[in-house]
C-alpha positions as CSV (number, residue, x, y, z in Angstrom):
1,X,-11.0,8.5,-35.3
2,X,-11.3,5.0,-36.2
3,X,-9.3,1.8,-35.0
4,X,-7.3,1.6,-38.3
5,X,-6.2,5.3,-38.4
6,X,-5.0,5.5,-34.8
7,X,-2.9,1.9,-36.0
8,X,-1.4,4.2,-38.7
9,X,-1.0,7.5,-36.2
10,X,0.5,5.5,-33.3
11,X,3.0,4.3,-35.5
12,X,4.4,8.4,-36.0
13,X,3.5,9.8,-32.9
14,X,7.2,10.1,-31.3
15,X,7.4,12.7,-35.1
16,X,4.0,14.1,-34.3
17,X,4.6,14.9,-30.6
18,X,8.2,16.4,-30.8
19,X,7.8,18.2,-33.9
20,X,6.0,22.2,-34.7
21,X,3.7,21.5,-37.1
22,X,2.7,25.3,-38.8
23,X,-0.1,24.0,-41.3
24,X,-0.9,26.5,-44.7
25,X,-4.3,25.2,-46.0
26,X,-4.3,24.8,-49.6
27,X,-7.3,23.0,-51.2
28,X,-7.9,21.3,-47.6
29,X,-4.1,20.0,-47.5
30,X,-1.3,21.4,-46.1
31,X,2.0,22.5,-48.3
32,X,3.2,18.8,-47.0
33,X,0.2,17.0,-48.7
34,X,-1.6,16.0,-45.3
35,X,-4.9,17.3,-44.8
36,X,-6.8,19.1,-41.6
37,X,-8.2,15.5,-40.7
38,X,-4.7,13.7,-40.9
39,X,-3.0,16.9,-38.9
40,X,-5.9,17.1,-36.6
41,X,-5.6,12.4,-35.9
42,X,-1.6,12.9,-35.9
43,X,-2.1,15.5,-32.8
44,X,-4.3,13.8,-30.7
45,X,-3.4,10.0,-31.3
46,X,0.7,11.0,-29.3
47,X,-1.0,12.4,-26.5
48,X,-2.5,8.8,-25.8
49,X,0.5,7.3,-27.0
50,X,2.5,7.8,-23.6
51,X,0.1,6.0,-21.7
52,X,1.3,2.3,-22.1
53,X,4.7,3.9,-21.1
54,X,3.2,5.1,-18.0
55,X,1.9,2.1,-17.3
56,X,4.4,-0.6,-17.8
57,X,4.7,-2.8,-14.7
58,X,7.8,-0.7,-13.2
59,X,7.0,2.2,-13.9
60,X,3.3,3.7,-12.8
61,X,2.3,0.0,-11.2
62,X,5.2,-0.4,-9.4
63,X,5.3,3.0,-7.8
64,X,1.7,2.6,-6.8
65,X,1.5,-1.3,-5.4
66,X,5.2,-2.3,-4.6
67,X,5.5,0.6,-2.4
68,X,1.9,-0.8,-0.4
69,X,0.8,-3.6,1.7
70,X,-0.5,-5.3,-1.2
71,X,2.7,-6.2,-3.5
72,X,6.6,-7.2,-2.9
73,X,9.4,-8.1,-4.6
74,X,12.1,-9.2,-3.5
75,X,16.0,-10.2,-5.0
76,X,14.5,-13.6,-5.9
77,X,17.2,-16.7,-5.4
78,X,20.0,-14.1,-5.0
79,X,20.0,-13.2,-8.7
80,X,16.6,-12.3,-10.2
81,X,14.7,-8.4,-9.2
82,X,17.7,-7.2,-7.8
83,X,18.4,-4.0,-9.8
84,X,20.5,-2.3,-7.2
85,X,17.8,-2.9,-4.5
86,X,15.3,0.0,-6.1
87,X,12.3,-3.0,-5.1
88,X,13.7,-3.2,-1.9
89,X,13.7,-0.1,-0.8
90,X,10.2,1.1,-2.6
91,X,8.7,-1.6,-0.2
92,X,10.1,0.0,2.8
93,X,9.7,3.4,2.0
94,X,13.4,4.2,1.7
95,X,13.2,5.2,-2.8
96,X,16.0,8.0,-3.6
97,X,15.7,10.5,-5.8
98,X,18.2,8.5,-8.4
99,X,16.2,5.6,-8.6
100,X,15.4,4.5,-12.5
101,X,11.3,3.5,-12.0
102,X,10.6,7.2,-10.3
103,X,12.9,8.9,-13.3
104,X,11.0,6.8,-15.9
105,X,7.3,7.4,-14.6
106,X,8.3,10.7,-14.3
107,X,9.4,11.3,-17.6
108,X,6.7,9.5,-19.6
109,X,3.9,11.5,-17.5
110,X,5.7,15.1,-18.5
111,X,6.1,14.1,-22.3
112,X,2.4,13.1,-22.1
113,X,1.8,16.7,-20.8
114,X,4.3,18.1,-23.7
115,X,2.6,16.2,-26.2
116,X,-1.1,17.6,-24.9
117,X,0.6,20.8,-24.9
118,X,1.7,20.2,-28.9
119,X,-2.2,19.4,-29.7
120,X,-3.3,22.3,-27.7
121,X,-1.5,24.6,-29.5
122,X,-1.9,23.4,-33.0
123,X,-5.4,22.2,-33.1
124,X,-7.3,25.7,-32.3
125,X,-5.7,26.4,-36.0
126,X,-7.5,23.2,-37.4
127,X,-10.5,23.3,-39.7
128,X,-11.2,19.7,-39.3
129,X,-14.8,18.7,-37.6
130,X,-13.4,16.6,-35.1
131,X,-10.7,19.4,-34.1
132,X,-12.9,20.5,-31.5
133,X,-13.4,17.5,-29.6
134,X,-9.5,16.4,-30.2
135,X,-8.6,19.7,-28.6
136,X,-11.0,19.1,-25.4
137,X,-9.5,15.5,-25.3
138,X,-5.7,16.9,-25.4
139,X,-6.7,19.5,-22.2
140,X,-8.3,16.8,-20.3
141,X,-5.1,14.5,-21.2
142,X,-3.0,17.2,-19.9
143,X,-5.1,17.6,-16.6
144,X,-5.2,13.6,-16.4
145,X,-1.1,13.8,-16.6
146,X,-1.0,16.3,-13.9
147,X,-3.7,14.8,-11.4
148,X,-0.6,12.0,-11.8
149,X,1.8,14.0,-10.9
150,X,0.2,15.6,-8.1
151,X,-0.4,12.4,-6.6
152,X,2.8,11.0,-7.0
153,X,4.6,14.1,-6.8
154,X,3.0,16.6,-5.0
155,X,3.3,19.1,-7.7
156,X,1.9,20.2,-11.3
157,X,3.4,22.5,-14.1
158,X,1.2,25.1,-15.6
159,X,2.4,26.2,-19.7
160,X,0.0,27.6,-21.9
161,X,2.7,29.0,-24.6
162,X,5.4,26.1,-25.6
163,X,7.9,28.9,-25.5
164,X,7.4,30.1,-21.7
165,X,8.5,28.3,-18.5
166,X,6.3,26.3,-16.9
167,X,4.8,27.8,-13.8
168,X,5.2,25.0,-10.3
169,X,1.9,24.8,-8.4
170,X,1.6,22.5,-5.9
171,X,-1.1,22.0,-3.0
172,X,-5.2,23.6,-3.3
173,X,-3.5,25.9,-6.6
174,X,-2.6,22.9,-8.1
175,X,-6.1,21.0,-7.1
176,X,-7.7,23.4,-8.5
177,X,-6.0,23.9,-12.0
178,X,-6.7,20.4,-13.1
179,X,-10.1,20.5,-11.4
180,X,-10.6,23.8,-13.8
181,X,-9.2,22.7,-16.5
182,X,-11.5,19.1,-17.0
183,X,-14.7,21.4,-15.8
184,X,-13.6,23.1,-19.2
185,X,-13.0,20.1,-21.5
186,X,-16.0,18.3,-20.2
187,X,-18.8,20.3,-22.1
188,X,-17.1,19.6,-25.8
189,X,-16.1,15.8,-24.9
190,X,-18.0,13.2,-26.6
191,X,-19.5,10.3,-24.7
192,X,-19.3,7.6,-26.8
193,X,-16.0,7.1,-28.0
194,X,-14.3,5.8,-25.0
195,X,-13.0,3.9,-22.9
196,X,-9.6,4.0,-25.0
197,X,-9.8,8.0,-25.1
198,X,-11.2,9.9,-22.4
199,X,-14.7,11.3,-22.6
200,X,-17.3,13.1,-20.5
201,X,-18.1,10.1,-18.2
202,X,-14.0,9.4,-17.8
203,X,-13.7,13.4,-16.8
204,X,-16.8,13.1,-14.3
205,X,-14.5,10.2,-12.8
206,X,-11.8,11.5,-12.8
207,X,-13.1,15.0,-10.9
208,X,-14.7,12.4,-8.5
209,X,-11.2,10.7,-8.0
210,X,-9.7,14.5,-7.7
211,X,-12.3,15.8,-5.4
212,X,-12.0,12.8,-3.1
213,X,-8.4,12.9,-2.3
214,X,-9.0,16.9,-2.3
215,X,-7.9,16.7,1.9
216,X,-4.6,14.9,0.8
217,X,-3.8,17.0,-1.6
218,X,-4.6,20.4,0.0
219,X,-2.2,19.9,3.2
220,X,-0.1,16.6,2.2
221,X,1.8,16.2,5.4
222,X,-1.5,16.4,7.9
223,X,-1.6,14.4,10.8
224,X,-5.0,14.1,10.3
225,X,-6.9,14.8,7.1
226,X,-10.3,17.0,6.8
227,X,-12.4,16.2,4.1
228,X,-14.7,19.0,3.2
229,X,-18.2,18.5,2.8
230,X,-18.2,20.4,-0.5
231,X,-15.4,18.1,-1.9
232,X,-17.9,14.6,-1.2
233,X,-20.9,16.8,-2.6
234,X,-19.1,17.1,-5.7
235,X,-17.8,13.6,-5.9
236,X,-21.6,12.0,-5.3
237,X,-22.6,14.3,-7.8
238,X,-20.0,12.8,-10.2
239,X,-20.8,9.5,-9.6
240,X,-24.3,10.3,-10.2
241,X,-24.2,11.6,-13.4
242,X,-22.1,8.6,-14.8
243,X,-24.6,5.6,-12.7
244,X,-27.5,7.8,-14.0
245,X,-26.4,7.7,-17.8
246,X,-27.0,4.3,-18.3
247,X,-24.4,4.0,-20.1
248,X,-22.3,1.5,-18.2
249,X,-22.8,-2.1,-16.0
250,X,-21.5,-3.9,-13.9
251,X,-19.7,-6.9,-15.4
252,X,-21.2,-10.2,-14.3
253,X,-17.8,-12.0,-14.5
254,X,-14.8,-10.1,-12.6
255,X,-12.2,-11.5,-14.4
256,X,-13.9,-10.8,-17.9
257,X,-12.6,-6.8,-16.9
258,X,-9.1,-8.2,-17.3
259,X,-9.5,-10.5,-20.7
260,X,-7.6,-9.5,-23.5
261,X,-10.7,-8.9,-25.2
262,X,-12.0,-6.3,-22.8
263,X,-12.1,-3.6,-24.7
264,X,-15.6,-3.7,-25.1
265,X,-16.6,-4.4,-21.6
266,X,-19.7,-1.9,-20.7
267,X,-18.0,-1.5,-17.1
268,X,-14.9,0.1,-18.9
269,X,-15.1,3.9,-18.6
270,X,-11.5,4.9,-19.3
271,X,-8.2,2.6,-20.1
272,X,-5.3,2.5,-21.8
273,X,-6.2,0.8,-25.3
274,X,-3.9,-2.1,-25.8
275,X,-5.7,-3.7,-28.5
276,X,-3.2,-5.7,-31.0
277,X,-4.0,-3.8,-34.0
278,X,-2.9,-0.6,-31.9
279,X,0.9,-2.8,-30.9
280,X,-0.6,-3.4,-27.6
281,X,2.2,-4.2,-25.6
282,X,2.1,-4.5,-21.8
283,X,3.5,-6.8,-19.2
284,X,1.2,-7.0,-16.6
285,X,0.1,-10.6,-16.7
286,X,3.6,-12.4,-16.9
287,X,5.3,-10.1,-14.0
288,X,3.8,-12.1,-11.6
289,X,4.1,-15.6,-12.9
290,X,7.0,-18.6,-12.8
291,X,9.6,-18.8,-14.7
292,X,8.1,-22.4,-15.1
293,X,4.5,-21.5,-15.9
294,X,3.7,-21.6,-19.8
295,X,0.3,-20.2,-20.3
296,X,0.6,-21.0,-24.1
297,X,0.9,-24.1,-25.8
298,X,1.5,-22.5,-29.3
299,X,4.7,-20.9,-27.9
300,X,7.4,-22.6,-25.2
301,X,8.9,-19.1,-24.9
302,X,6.3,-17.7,-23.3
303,X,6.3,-17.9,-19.6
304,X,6.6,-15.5,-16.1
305,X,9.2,-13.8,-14.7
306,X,8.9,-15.3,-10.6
307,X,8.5,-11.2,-10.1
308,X,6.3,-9.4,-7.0
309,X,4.0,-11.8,-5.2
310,X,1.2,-10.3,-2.9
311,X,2.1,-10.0,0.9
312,X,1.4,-12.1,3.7
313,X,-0.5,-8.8,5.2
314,X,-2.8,-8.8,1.9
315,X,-3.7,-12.2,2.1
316,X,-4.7,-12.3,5.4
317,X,-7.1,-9.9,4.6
318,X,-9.1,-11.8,3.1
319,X,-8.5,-14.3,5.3
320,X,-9.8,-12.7,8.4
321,X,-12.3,-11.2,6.1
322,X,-14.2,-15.1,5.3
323,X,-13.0,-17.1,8.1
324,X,-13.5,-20.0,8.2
325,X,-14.6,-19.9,4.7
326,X,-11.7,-19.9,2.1
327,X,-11.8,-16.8,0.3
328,X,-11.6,-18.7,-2.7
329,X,-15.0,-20.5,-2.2
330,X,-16.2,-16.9,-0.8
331,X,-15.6,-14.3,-3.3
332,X,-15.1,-14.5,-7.0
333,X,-13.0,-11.9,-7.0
334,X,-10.1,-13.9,-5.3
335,X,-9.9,-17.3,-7.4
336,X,-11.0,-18.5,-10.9
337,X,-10.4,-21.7,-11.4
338,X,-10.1,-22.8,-15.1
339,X,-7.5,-25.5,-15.4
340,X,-9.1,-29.0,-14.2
341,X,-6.7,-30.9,-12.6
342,X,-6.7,-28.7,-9.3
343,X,-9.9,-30.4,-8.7
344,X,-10.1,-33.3,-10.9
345,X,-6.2,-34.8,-10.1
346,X,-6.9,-37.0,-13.1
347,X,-7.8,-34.7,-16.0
348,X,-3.6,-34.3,-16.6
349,X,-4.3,-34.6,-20.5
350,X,-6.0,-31.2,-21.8
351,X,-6.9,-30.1,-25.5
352,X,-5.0,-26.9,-26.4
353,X,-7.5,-24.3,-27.5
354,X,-8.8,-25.8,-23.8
355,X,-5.9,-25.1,-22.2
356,X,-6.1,-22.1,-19.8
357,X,-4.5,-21.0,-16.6
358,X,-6.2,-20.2,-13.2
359,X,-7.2,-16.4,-12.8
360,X,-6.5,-14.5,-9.0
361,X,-5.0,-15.0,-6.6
362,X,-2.8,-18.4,-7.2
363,X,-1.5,-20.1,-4.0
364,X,0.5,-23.8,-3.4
365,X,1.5,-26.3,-6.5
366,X,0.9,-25.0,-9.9
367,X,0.1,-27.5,-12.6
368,X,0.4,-26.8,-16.1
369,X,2.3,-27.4,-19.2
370,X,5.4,-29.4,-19.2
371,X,8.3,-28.5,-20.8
372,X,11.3,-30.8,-21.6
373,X,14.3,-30.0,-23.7
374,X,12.6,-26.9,-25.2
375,X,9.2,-28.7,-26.0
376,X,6.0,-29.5,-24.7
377,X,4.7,-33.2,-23.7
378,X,1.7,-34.7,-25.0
379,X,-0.1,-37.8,-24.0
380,X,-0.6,-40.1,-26.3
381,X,-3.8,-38.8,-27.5
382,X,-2.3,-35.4,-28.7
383,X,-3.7,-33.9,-26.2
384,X,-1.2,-31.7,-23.8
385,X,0.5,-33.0,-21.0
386,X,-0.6,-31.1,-17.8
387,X,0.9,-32.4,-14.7
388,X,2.8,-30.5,-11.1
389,X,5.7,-28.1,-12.2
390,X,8.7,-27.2,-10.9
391,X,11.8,-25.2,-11.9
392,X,13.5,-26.7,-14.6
393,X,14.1,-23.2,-16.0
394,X,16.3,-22.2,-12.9
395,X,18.3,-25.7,-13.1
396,X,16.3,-26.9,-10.6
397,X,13.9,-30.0,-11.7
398,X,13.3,-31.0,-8.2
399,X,12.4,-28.1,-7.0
400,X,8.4,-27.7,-6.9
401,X,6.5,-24.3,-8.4
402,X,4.6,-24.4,-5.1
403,X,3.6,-20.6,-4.0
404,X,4.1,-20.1,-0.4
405,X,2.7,-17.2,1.4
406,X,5.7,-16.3,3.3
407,X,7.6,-13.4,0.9
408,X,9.6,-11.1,2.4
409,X,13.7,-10.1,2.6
410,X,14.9,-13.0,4.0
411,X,16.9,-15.7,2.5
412,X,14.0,-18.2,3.0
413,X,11.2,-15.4,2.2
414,X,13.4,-14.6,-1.2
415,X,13.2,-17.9,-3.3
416,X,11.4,-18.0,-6.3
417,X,8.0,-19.9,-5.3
418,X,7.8,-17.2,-2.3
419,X,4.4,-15.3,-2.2
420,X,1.3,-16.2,-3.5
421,X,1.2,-14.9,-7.3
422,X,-1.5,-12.8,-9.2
423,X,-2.7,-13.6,-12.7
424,X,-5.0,-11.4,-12.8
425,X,-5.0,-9.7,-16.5
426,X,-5.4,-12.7,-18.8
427,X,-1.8,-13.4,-20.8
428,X,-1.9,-12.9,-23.9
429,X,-3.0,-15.5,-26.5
430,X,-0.5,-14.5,-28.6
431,X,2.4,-13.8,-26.7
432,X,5.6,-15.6,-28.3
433,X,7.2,-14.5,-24.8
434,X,6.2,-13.7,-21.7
435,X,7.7,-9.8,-22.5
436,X,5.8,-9.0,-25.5
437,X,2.4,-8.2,-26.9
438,X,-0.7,-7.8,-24.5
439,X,-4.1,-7.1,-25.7
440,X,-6.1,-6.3,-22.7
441,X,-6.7,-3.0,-22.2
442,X,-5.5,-1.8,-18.4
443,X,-7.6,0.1,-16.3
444,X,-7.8,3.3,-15.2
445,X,-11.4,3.9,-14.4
446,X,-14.7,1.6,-14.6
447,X,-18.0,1.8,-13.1
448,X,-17.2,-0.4,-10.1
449,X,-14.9,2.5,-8.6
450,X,-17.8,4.8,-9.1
451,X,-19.6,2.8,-6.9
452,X,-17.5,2.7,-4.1
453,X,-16.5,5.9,-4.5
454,X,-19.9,7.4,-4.0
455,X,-20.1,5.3,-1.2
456,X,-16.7,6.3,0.4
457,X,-17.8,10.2,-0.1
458,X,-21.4,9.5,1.3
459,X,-19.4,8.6,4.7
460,X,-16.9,11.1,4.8
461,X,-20.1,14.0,4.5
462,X,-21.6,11.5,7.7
463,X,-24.9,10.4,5.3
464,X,-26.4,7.3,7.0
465,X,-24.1,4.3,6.3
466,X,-27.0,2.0,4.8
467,X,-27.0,4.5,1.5
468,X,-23.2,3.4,1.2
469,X,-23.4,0.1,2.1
470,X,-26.2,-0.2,-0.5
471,X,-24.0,0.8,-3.4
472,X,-20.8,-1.9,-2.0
473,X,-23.4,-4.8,-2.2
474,X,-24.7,-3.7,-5.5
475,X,-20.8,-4.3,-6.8
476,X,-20.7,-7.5,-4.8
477,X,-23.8,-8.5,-5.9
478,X,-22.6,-8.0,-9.6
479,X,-20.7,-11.1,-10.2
480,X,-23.3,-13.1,-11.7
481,X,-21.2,-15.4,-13.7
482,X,-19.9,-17.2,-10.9
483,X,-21.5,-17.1,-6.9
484,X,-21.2,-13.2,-5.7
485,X,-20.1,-12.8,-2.7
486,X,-22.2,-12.1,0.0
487,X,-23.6,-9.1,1.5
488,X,-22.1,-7.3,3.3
489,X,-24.1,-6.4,7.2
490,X,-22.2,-2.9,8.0
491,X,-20.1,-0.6,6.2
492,X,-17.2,1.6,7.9
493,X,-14.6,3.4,6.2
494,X,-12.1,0.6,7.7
495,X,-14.2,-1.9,5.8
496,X,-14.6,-0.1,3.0
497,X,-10.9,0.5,2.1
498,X,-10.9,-3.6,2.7
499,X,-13.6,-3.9,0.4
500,X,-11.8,-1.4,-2.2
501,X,-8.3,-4.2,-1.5
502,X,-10.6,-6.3,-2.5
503,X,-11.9,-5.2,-6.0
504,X,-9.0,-3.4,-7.5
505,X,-5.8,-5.1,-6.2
506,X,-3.1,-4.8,-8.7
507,X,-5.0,-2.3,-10.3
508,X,-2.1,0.6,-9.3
509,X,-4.8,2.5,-6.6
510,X,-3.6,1.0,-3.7
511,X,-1.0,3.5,-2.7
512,X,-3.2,6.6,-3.1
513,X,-5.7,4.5,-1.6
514,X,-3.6,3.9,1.9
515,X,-2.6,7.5,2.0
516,X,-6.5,8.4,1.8
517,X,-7.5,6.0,4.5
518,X,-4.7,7.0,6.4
519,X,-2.6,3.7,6.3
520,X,0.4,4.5,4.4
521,X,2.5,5.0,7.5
522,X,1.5,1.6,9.0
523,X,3.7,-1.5,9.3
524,X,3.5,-4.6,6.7
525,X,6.0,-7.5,5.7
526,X,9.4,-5.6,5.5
527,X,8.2,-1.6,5.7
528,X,8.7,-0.7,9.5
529,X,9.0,3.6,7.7
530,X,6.4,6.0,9.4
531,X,7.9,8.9,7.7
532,X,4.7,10.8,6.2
533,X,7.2,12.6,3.9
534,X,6.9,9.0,2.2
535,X,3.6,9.8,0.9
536,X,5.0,11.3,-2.1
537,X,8.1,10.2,-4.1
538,X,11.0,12.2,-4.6
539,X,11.7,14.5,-7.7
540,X,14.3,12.5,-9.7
541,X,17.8,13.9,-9.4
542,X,17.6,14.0,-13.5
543,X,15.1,16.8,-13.0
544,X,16.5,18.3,-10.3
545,X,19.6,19.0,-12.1
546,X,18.0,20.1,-15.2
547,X,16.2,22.9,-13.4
548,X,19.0,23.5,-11.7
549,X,20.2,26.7,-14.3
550,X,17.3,28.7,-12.2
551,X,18.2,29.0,-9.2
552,X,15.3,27.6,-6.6
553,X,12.6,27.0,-9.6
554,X,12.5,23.4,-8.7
555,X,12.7,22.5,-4.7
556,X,12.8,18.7,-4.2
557,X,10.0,17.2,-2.1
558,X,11.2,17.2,2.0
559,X,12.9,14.4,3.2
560,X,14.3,13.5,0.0
């Protein structure tokens, strides 16, 4: 399926994935005119089609990093973020079964699983050549959407006829449905059509993923969790088959991963393809920013939103972690600096297709463009004027844009230059506002995870901890474009998750990542919650009530 057809099928897939399509092959087209080919594409294209959904900022990414000890947001001034407090109290562990971001992640996960269910139905009847592979793509979808739910959830929903009801598992049944159900899609998958729709390396990952958070997921309440040799065999062997195909590297620039180009990154294994041509539309890089930052000097409506910032906790990870070495001199992964005047206070007059924000982790004064009375300066040159900001947007000119790393509930902690920011997906080139476009793909899975996930399974099976430290300093090592960071000495599984923090912050892994590690019931900023009934989210009361016609079919999560 090429670029240009998905463009067309995208475009119908909210007709292709509600509707019953009974094809009747005449001369290769069906009594509507559309042949096995454009049946077969119009199947498989809405099953991908929920995944942006999924992964707008509040739904999937807020559930996963606002509700850790990486990411907060708070009512900023008193009148931004305050949505009924539903930031508030998925930061301190107190979300309710109304609240809007559960309902809508929710919802856009199950009509992923409906539309797989559509193409799994309908495509067995296809005579297309590619029917095949678009049928093993729609059951690994469908297991993909339910390893979701069973992480967020604690629950799946087994249908193989459209016309039953849907049969709850939850716990080692549910494990082992989607475990079964990608062992069987993997053999027909294609290899090299990813990493915008899933393949046999993105499966391998994603059984890795499954079989390493097999202890949480068998008993989801333990006081302690008992990871099974068998499950770490299975996730080394995993990892080994996608290092050992060659068919992925480690890219030498970090922040390349997050361009809006990335599509073709060779450390991509599986993402959700935002590509402009395909409406890519995604919000991840403005969330974070000011209201007063302009990223663009084509368009003076594009700008941030002063949303979450990272936590004082977070940061002082690092911190600690390169003392008394800035992290920003010490890791690439932290800081890219690519607008001048941090360093160079004179270089205030930059040439627009120059002009480019700092990547990371962004702390203190921001500098950038400068907009008064709707427009941007210039110096007199032509070039653009680049000088401190501060936030004329929120009536306040005096004011500077200068991130602080105190963010939490407070009035003081709740202004809107409190926390230190993350750009770390590249805004868009062609964003005429901060809430529109965004051509980066988002990831779900790339080789770097396989790394440390082979590492974190070869200590939970007790192999010798210079194997797994091997494969963290390989991903270190990476970084090429810029100074790596540097080795490592030891390797625990305390360091480890700090090294995972590290790599794939505000890359929505950091909640399953505490429960894993056994920190999701720890203190940070405002969260004081040790409830482990916390470490899922509640059934929204939308479903609750719509199962409610049969009687105990759908039992919300305890303590909820």
């Amino acid at each position: 399926m090429n670029k240009k057809i998905l463009t067309l099928l995208l475009g119908f897939s909210v007709f292709a994935g509600c509707t019953k399509l009974d094809e009747k092959v005449l001369d290769e087209t069906s009594s509507t005119g559309a042949t096995d080919k454009e049946i077969a594409e119009g199947l498989i294209a809405p099953v991908y089609a929920k995944l942006p959904d999924i992964f707008l900022h509040t739904n999937y990414f807020a559930l996963q990093e606002i509700s850790t000890d990486e990411a907060i947001l708070p009512y900023r001034g008193g009148t931004d973020w305050g949505d009924n407090g539903i930031y508030l109290s998925l930061h301190k562990h107190e979300t309710t079964s109304p609240d809007p971001n559960v309902r809508n992640t929710w919802n856009n996960i199950f009509q992923g699983v409906s539309r797989s269910l559509t193409a799994l139905t309908e495509l067995p009847n296809n005579k297309d050549a590619n029917a095949k592979v678009f049928l093993a793509e729609a059951r690994a979808m469908r297991a993909y959407y339910n390893m979701l739910t069973l992480d967020l959830f604690g629950l799946v929903f087994k249908k193989e006829d459209p016309r039953e009801t849907s049969v709850i598992l939850r716990g080692e049944e549910a494990m082992n449905y989607i475990r079964t159900e990608f062992e069987a899609a993997e053999p027909v998958l294609d290899n090299n059509t990813g990493p915008g729709r899933i393949t046999k390396a993105g499966v391998w990952g994603l059984l890795a993923r499954l079989h390493l958070n097999a202890a949480v997921y068998r008993d989801r309440y333990a006081a302690a969790f008992t990871f099974q040799k068998a499950d770490m065999d299975k996730a080394v062997e995993y990892c080994d088959k996608i290092i050992n195909s060659n068919q992925y590297t480690l890219s030498p620039s970090y922040f390349a991963l997050f361009d809006d180009e990335n599509h073709t990154n060779k450390e991509l294994i599986f993402a959700v393809d935002q590509r402009s041509d395909l409406n890519g539309h995604n919000r991840m890089a403005y969330f974070s920013l000011s209201g007063d930052q302009f990223p663009l000097p084509a368009y003076t409506g594009a700008n941030g939103t002063d949303g979450p910032g990272i936590t004082s906790d977070f940061y002082r990870s690092w911190v600690n972690a390169y003392a008394p070495i800035d992290p920003a001199a010490a890791d690439p992964r932290f800081y890219q600096e690519n607008l001048t005047i941090y360093s160079h206070p004179n270089d205030t007059c930059v040439e627009a297709a120059q002009f480019n924000i700092n990547r990371g982790i962004l702390r203190g004064q921001q500098y950038g463009l400068i907009r008064k009375g709707g427009v941007f300066l210039k110096c007199s040159d032509g070039k653009m004027k680049v000088g401190p900001l501060f936030y004329d947007t929120r009536s306040k000119p005096t004011k500077p844009v200068e991130f602080t790393e105190l963010c939490d509930f407070t009035v003081a902690g709740s202004d809107y230059n409190t926390g230190f920011r993350v750009s770390k997906y590249e805004f868009s080139k062609t964003s005429v506002s901060g809430r529109n476009f965004g051509e980066h793909d988002i990831v779900i899975l790339r080789l770097a995870d396989v790394y440390l996930m082979r590492a974190e399974a070869k200590l939970r099976r007790g192999d010798p901890a210079a194997t797994a430290l091997a494969d963290v300093n390989f991903v270190r090592a990476s970084r090429t474009a810029s100074t790596p960071a540097a080795p490592l000495a030891a390797i625990n599984l305390d360091l480890l998750f700090r090294e995972r923090g590290f790599e794939f912050y505000w890359e929505c892994q950091r909640r399953t990542d505490m429960v894993r590690f056994g920190k999701y019931e720890g203190t940070w900023t405002e969260k004081t919650n040790t409830d482990k009934n916390k470490r899922i989210f509640p059934i929204p009361q939308t479903a609750m009530d719509g199962a409610s016609i049969i009687p105990g079919y759908l039992v919300q999560n305890p303590g909820y």
